[in-house]
MILUMKE-900309 format. One record per residue (C-alpha): residue number from 1; x, y, z; chain. Coordinates in steps of 0.1 Angstrom, whole numbers. Example, Ala and Ser with C-alpha at 12.3 -4.5 7.8 and 13.67 -1.06 7.14 Angstrom:
BEGIN
+-----+-------+-------+-------+----+
:   i :     X :     Y :     Z : ch :
+-----+-------+-------+-------+----+
:   1 :   123 :   -45 :    78 :  A :
:   2 :   137 :   -11 :    71 :  A :
+-----+-------+-------+-------+----+
//
This chain:
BEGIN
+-----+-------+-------+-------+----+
:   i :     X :     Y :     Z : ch :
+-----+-------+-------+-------+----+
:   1 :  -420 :   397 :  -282 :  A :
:   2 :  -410 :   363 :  -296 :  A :
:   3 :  -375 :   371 :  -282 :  A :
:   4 :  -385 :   377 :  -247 :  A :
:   5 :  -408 :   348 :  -247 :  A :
:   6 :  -379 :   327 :  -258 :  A :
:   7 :  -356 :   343 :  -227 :  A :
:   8 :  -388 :   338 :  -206 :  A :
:   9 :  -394 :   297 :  -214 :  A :
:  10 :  -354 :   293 :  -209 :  A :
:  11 :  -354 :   311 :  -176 :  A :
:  12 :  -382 :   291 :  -163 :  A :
:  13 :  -365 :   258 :  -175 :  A :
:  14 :  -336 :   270 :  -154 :  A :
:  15 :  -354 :   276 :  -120 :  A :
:  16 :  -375 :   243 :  -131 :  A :
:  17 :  -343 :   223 :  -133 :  A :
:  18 :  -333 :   241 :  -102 :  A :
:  19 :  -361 :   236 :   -85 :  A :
:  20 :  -369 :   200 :   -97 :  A :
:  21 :  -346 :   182 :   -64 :  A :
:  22 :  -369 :   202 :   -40 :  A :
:  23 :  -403 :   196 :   -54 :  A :
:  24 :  -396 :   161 :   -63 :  A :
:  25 :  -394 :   153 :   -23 :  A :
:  26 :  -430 :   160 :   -25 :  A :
:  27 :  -435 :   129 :   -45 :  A :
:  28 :  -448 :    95 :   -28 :  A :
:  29 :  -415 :    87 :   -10 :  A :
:  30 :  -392 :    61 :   -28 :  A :
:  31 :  -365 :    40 :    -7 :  A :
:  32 :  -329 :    57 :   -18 :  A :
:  33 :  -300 :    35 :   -12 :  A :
:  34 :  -268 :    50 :    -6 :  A :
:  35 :  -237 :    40 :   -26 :  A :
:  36 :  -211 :    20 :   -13 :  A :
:  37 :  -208 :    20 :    26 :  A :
:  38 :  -223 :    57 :    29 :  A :
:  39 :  -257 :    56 :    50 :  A :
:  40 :  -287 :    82 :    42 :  A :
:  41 :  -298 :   105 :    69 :  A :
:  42 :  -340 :    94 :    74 :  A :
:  43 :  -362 :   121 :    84 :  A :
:  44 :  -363 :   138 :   115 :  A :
:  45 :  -389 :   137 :   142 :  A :
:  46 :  -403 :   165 :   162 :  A :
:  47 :  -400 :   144 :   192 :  A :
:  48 :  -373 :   126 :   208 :  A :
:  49 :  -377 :    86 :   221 :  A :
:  50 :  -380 :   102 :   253 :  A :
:  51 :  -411 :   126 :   240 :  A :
:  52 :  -390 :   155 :   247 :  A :
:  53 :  -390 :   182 :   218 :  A :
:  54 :  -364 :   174 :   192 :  A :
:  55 :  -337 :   202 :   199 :  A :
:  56 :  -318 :   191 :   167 :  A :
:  57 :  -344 :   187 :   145 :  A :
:  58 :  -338 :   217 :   121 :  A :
:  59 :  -298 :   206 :   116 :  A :
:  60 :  -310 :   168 :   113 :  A :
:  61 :  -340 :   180 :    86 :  A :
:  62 :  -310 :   197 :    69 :  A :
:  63 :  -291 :   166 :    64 :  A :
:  64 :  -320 :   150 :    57 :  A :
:  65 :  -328 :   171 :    28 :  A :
:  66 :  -287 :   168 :    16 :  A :
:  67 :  -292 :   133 :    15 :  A :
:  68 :  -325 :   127 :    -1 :  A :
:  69 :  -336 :   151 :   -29 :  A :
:  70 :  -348 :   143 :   -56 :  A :
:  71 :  -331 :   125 :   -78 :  A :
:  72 :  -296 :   130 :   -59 :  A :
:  73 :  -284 :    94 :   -69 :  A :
:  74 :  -289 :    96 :  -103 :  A :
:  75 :  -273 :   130 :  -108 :  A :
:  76 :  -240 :   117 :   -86 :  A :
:  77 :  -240 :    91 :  -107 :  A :
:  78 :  -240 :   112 :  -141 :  A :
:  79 :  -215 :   133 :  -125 :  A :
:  80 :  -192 :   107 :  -118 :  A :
:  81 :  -196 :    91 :  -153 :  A :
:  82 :  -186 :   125 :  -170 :  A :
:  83 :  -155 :   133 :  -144 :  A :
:  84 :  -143 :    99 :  -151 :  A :
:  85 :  -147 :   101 :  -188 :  A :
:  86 :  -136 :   129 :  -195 :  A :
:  87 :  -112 :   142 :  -166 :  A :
:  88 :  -102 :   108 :  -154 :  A :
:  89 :  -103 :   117 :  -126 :  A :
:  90 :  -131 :   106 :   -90 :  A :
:  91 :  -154 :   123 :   -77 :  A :
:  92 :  -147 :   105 :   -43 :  A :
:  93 :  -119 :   105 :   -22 :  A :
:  94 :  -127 :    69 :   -15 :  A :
:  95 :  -120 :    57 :   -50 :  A :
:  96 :   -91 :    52 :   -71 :  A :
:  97 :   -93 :    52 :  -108 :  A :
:  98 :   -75 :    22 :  -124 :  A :
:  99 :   -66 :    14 :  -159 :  A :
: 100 :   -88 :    -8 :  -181 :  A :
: 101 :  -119 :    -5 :  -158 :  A :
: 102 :  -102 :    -8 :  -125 :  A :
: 103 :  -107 :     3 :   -94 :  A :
: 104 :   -93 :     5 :   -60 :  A :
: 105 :  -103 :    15 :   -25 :  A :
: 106 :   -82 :    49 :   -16 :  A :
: 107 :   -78 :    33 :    20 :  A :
: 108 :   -53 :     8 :     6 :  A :
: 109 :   -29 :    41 :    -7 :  A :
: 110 :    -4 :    41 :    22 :  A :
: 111 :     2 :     1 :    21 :  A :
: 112 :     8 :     7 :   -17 :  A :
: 113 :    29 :    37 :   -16 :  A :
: 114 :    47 :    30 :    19 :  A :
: 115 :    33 :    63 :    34 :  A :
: 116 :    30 :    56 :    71 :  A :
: 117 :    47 :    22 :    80 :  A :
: 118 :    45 :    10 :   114 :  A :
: 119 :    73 :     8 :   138 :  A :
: 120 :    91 :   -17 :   148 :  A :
: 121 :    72 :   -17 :   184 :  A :
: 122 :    39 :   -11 :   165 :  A :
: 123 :    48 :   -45 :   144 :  A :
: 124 :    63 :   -60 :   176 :  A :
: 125 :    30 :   -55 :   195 :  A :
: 126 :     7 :   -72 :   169 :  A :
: 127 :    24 :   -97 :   168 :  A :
: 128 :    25 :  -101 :   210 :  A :
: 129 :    -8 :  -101 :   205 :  A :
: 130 :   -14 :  -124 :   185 :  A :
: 131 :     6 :  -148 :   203 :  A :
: 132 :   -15 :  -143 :   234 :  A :
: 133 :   -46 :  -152 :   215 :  A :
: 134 :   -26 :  -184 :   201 :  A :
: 135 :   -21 :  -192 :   239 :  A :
: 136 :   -57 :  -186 :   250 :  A :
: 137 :   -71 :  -211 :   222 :  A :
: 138 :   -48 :  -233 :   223 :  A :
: 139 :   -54 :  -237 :   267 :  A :
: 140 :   -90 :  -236 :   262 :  A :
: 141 :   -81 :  -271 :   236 :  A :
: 142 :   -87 :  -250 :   198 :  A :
: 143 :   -63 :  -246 :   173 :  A :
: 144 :   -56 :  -211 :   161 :  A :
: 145 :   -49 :  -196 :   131 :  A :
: 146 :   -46 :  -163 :   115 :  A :
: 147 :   -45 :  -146 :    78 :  A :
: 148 :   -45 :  -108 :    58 :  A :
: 149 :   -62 :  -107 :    33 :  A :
: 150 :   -44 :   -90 :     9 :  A :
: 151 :   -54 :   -57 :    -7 :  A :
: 152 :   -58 :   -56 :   -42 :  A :
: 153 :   -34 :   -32 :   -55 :  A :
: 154 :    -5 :   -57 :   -35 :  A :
: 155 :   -18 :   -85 :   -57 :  A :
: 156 :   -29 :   -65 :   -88 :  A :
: 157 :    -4 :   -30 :   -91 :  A :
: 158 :    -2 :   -33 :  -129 :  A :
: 159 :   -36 :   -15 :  -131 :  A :
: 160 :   -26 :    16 :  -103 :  A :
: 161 :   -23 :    51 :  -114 :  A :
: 162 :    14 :    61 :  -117 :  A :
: 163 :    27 :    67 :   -81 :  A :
: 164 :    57 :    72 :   -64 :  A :
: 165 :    62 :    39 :   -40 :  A :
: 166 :    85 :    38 :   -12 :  A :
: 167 :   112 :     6 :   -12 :  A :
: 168 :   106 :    -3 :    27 :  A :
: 169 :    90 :   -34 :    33 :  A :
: 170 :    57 :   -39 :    36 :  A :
: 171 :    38 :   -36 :    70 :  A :
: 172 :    24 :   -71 :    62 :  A :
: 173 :    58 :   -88 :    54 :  A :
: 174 :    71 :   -74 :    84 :  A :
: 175 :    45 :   -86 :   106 :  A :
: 176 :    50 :  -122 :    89 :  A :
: 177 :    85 :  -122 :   101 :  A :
: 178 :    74 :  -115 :   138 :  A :
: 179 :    49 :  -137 :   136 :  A :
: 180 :    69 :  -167 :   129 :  A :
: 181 :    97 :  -154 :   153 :  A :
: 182 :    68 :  -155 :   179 :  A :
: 183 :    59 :  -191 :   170 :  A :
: 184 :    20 :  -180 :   157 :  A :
: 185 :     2 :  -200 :   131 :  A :
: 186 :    -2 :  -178 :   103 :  A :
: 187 :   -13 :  -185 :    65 :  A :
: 188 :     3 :  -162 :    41 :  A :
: 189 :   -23 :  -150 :    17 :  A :
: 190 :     1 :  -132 :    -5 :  A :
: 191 :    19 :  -163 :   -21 :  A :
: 192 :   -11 :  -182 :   -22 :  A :
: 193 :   -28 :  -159 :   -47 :  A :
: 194 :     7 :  -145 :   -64 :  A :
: 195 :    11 :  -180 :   -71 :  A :
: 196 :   -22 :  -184 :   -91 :  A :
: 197 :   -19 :  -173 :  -135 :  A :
: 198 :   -60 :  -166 :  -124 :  A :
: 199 :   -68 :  -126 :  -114 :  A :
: 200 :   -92 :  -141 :   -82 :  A :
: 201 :  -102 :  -104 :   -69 :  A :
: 202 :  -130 :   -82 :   -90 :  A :
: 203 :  -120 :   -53 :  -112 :  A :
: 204 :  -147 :   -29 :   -93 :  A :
: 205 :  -148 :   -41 :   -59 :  A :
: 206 :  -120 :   -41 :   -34 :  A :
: 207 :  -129 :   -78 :   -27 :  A :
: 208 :  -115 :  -114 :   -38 :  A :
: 209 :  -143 :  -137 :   -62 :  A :
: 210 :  -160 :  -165 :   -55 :  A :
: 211 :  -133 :  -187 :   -66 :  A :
: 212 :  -105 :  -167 :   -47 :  A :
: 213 :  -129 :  -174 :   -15 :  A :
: 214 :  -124 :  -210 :   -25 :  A :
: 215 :   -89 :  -207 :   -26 :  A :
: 216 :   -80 :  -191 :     9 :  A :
: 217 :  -109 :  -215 :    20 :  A :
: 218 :   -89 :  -247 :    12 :  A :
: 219 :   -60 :  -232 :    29 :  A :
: 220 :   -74 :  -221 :    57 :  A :
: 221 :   -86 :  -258 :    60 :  A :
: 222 :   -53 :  -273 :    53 :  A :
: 223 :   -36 :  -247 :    76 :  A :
: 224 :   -61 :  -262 :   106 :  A :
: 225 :   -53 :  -299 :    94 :  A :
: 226 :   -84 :  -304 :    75 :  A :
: 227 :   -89 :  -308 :    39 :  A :
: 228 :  -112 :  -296 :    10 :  A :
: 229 :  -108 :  -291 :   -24 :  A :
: 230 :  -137 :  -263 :   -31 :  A :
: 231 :  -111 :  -243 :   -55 :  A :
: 232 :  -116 :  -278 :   -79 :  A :
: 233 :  -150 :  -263 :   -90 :  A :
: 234 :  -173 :  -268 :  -103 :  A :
: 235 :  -178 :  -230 :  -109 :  A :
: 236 :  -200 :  -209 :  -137 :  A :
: 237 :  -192 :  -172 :  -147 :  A :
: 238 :  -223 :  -154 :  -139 :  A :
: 239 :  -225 :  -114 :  -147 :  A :
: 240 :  -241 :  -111 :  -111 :  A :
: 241 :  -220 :   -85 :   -91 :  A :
: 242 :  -222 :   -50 :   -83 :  A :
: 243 :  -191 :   -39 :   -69 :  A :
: 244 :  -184 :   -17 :   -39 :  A :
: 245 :  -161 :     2 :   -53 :  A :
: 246 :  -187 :     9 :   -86 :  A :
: 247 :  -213 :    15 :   -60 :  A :
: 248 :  -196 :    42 :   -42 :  A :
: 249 :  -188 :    57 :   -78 :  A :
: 250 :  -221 :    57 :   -96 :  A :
: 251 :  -249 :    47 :   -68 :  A :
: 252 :  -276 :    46 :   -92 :  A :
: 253 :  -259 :    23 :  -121 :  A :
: 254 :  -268 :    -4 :  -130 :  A :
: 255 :  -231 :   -21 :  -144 :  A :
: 256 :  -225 :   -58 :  -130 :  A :
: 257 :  -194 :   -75 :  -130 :  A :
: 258 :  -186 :  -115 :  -134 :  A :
: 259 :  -183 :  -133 :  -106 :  A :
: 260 :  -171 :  -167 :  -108 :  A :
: 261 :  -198 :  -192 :   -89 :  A :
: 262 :  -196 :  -222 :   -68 :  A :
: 263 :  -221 :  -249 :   -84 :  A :
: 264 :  -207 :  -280 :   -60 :  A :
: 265 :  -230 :  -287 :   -32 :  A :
: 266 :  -229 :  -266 :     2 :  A :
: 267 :  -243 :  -282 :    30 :  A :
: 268 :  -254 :  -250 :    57 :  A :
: 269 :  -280 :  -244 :    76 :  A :
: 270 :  -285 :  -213 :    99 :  A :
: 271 :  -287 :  -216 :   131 :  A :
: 272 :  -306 :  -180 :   130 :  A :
: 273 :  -322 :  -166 :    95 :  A :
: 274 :  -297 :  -139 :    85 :  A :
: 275 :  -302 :  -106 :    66 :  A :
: 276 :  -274 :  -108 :    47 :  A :
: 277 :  -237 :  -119 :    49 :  A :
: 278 :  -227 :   -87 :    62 :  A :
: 279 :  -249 :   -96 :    98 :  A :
: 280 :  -226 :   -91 :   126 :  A :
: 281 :  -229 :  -125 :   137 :  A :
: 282 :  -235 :  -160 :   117 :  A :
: 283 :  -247 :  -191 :   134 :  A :
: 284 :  -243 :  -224 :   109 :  A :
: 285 :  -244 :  -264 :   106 :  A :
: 286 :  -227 :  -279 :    79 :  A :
: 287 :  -220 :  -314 :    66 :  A :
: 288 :  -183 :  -318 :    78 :  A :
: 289 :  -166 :  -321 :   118 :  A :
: 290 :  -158 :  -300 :   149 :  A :
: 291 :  -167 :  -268 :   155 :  A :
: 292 :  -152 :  -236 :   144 :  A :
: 293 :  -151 :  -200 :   157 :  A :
: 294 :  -141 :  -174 :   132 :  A :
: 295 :  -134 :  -138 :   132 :  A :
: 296 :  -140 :  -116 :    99 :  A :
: 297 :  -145 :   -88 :    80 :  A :
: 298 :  -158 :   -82 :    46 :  A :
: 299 :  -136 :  -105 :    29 :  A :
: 300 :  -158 :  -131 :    51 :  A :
: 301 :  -189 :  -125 :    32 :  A :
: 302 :  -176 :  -148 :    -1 :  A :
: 303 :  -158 :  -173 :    22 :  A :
: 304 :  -179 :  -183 :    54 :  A :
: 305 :  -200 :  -207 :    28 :  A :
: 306 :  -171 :  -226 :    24 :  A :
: 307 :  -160 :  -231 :    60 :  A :
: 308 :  -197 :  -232 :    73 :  A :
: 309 :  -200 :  -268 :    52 :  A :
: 310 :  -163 :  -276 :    60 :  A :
: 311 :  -173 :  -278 :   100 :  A :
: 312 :  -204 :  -293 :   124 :  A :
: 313 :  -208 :  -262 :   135 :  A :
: 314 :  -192 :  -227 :   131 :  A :
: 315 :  -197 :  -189 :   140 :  A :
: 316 :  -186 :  -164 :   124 :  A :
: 317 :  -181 :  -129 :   139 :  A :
: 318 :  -174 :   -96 :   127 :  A :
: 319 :  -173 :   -80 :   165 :  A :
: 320 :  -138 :   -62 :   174 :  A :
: 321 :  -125 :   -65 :   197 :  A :
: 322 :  -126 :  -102 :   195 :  A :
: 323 :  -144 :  -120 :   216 :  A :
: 324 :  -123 :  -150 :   230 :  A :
: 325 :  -147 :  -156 :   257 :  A :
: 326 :  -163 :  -173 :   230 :  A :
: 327 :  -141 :  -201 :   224 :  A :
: 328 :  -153 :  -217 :   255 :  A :
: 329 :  -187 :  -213 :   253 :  A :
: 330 :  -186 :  -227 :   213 :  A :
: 331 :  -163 :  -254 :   224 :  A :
: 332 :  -145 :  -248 :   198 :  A :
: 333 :  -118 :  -269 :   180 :  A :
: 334 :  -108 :  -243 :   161 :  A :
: 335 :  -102 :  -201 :   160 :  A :
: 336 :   -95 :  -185 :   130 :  A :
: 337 :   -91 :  -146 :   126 :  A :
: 338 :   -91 :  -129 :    95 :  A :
: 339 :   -83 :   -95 :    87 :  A :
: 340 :   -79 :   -74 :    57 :  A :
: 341 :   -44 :   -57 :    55 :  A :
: 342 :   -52 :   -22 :    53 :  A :
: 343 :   -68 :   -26 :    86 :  A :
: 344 :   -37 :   -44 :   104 :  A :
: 345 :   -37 :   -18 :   130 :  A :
: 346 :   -69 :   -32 :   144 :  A :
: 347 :   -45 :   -52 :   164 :  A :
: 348 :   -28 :   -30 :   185 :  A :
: 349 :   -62 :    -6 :   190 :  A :
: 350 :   -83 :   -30 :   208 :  A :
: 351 :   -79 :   -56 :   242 :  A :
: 352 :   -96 :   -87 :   230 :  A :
: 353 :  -119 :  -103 :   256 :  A :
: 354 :  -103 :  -129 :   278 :  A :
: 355 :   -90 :  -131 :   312 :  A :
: 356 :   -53 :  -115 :   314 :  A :
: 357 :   -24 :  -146 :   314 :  A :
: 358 :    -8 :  -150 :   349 :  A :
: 359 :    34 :  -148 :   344 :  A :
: 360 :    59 :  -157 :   364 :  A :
: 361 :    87 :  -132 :   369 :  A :
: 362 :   116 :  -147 :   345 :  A :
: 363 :   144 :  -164 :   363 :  A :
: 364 :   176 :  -133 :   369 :  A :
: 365 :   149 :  -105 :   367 :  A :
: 366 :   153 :   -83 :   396 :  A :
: 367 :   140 :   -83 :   427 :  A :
: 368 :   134 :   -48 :   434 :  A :
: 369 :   125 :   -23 :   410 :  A :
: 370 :   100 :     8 :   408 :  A :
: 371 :    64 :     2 :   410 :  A :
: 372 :    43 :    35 :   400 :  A :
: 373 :    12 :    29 :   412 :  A :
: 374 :    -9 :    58 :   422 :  A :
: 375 :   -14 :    95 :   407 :  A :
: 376 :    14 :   111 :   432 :  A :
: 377 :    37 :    89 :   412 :  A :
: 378 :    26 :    99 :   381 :  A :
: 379 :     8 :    69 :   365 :  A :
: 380 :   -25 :    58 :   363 :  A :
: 381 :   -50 :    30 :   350 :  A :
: 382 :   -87 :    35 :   338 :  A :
: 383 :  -102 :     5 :   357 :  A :
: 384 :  -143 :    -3 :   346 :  A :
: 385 :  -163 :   -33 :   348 :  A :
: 386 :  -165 :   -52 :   320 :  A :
: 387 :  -201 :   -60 :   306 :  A :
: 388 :  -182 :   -85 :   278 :  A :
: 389 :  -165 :  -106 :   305 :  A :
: 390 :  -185 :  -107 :   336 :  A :
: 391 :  -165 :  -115 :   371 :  A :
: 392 :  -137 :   -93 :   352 :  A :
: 393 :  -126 :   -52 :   351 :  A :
: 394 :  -113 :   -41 :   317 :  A :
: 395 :   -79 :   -21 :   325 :  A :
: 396 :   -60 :     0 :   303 :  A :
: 397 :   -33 :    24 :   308 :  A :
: 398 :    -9 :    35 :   317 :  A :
: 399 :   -13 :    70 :   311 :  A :
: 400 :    19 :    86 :   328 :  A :
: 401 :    26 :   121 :   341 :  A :
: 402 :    48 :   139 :   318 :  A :
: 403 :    75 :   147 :   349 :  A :
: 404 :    79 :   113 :   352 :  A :
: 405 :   104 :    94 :   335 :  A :
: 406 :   104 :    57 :   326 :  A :
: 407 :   131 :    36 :   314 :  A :
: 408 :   135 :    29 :   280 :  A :
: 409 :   112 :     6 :   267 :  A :
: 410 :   130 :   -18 :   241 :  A :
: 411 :   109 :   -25 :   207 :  A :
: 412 :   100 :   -61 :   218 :  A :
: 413 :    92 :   -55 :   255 :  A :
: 414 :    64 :   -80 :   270 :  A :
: 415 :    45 :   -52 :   296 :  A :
: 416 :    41 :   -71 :   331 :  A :
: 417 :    12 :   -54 :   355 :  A :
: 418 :    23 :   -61 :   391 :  A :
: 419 :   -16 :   -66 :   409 :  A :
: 420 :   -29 :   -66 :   442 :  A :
: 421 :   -33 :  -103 :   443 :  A :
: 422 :     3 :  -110 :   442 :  A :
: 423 :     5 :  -122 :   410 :  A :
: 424 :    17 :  -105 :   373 :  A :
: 425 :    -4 :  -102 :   347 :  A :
: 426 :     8 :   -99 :   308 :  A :
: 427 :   -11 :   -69 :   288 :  A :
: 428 :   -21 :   -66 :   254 :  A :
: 429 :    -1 :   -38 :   239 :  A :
: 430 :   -17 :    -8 :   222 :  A :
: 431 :    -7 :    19 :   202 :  A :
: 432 :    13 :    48 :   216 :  A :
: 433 :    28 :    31 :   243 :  A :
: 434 :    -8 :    19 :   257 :  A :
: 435 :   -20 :   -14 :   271 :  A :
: 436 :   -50 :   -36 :   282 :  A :
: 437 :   -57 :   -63 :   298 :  A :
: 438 :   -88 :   -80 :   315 :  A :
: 439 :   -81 :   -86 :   354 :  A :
: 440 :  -104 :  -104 :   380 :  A :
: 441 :  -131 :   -83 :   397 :  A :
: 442 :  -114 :   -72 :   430 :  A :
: 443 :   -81 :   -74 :   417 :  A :
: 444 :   -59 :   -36 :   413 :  A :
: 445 :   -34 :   -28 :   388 :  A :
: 446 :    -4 :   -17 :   412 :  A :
: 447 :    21 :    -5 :   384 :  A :
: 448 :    39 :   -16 :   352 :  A :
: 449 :    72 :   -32 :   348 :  A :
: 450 :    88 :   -41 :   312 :  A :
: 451 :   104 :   -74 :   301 :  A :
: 452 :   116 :   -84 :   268 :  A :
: 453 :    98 :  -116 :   256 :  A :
: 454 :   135 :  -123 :   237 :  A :
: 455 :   171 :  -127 :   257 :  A :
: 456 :   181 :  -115 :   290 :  A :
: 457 :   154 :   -96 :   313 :  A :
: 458 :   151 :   -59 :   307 :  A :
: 459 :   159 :   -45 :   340 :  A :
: 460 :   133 :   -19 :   353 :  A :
: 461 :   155 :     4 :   377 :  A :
: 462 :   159 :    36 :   366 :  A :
+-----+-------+-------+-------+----+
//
């Protein structure tokens, strides 16, 4: 009896453990945050917005229930504690596990190893566009400048795992080259912080520190002719932050890491309260001169303080594609972009907003050459209004029939869209042969020709 009582109380422990995510939902609801970047599925309603019955709703009360039993970020997070302890190994495809407490975002893995470098149009192409956004600021009277932040593993490899790394240069080093071959402003982040004895990122975020946000701050400054010295200090280690990288590992710990913080005065004020320094858009006043118009990701979150005090005024913008329209209406005496280098590809994926430059044909290029221009020919443009730029259609294309065959396209060819108003009109280029441009309401794309931006005109005759 005693035996089977014993077999009895252990089997009803089981289905009580088993059991215990389910009934727990039943509990006065708690708010569950999701580690890392990862967002929670909220309950389902019967009803669509519309008042229409909810045709999903069984599917969407399923991922509900994935994402919110009972306790589901506390047993991730024990999971994760015992895989890495004992199995070093992650329990996320997102994370890498690094010696001495390290971590380091899995995204950053083919920039490390040299898995999937881009090609020499891909690098070409970034580059162009770049150089078009230079041009655009610097007609509309602002200054440009633009950075990589670099990832951590390219500042800090001693900590990686043991892989095999490819000897090709990096994406980043190769864009640098094209970017001063193209005459862009461009501050190099990776000798400013390989020159520092300092480590200036955090061992369990993929992010630089406080003080590392100082220091591409002041060069950022110096880079636009200004100067500020908020690497100087003062600054106080505080155990304060919770990195992303830890997040997206244990979601419910409660580990902090030291971040090292400004104590010199800041002089901001919002132009609009903010929820957080992730908002998509930040409107400031500051105690210094001009105006400033910055484009960001995360890495912006630890350095917009800085720059809001450095200027009068300043916005800072995490919309993609960028939104150059902006310069004007900011007045701005300076653009900065920054971007972190595992995204570099970001530049040739989307047609930032601004009218399309107006070229003239260069001097020997030919006078005749083929123009495809409608779908017998074999090439066509998407052409839609633009609600970004209004007075202007957003064109990309071409997308050409596979009978049809073009010249070759060199690695550092401009592309030229002939229009409908007589004049040419220089594209952004994309990836996979693709470009974009903004043309004036009215105005058709009539074909594509190819020029090289370097040497003697490429001659479009087939």
């Amino acid at each position: 009896m005693k035996k089977n009582a014993a077999y009895a109380a252990f089997t009803a422990l089981i289905l009580l453990l088993c059991l215990l995510p389910s009934l727990g939902m039943l509990l006065p609801a708690r708010e569950e945050e999701a580690g890392g970047n990862q967002a929670l599925s909220r309950a389902p309603s019967l009803r669509d917005p519309e008042g229409n019955w909810n045709t999903g709703y069984l599917s969407q009360l399923q991922d509900y229930a994935g994402d919110n039993f009972y306790l589901r970020q506390d047993m991730i997070t024990a999971w994760s504690a015992l895989n890495a302890k004992l199995l070093r190994s992650s329990i996320t495809e997102d994370v890498v596990l690094g010696g001495d407490g390290w971590l380091y975002f899995a995204d950053t893995l083919p920039d490390y190893a040299g898995l999937d470098p881009l090609t020499d149009r891909d690098i070409f192409s970034a580059a162009r566009n770049l150089a078009l956004i230079q041009e655009y600021c610097e007609e509309q009277g602002a200054d440009f400048l633009f950075t990589l932040a670099p990832n951590k593993n390219s500042l800090y490899p001693e900590h990686m795992p043991a892989l095999p790394q490819d000897d090709l240069r990096s994406n980043a080093g190769r864009l640098a080259e094209e970017l001063a071959r193209q005459g862009v402003n461009y501050l190099d982040c990776f000798a400013l912080f390989q020159g520092q004895e300092e480590t200036l990122y955090f061992k369990t975020d993929s992010h630089w520190n406080g003080k590392g946000a100082a220091l591409a701050a002041d060069a950022v400054n110096e880079a636009l002719g200004r100067s500020s010295r908020y690497f100087e200090g003062p600054f106080a280690p505080e155990e304060s932050h919770k990195g992303d990288l830890y997040d997206m590992l244990y979601p419910a710990g409660e580990g902090l890491e030291t971040d090292q913080v400004y104590r010199g005065e800041l002089t901001i004020e919002y132009d609009v309260p903010i929820r957080s320094a992730e908002n998509l858009t930040i409107m400031t006043h500051g105690g210094g001169e001009g105006s400033l118009l910055m484009f960001r990701d995360s890495f912006g979150n630890n350095l917009y303080p800085y720059l809001a005090d450095s200027f009068d005024a300043a916005l800072f913008s995490r919309s993609m594609p960028y939104r150059l329209d902006l310069v004007a209406q900011r007045e701005a005496d300076c653009v900065a972009a920054e971007l972190v280098e595992r995204n570099l590809r970001y530049l040739i994926r989307n047609v930032p907003v601004m009218p399309a430059p107006v070229r003239e044909l260069p001097e020997g290029y030919p006078e005749t050459f083929y123009i495809w221009h409608d779908k017998n020919d074999g090439i066509v443009f998407s052409v839609r209004p633009s609600d970004d730029l209004p007075g202007y259609t957003l064109v990309t294309g071409p997308q050409i029939a596979e009978d049809l065959i073009l010249p070759a396209v060199t690695p550092d060819s401009q592309v030229l869209i002939p229009a409908s108003d007589g004049n040419y009109y220089e594209a952004f280029l994309l990836e996979d042969g693709g470009a974009g441009l903004y043309l004036p309401e009215g105005v058709r794309p009539l074909g594509v020709a190819y020029a090289p931006v370097w040497g003697v005109p490429w001659n479009t005759e087939a």
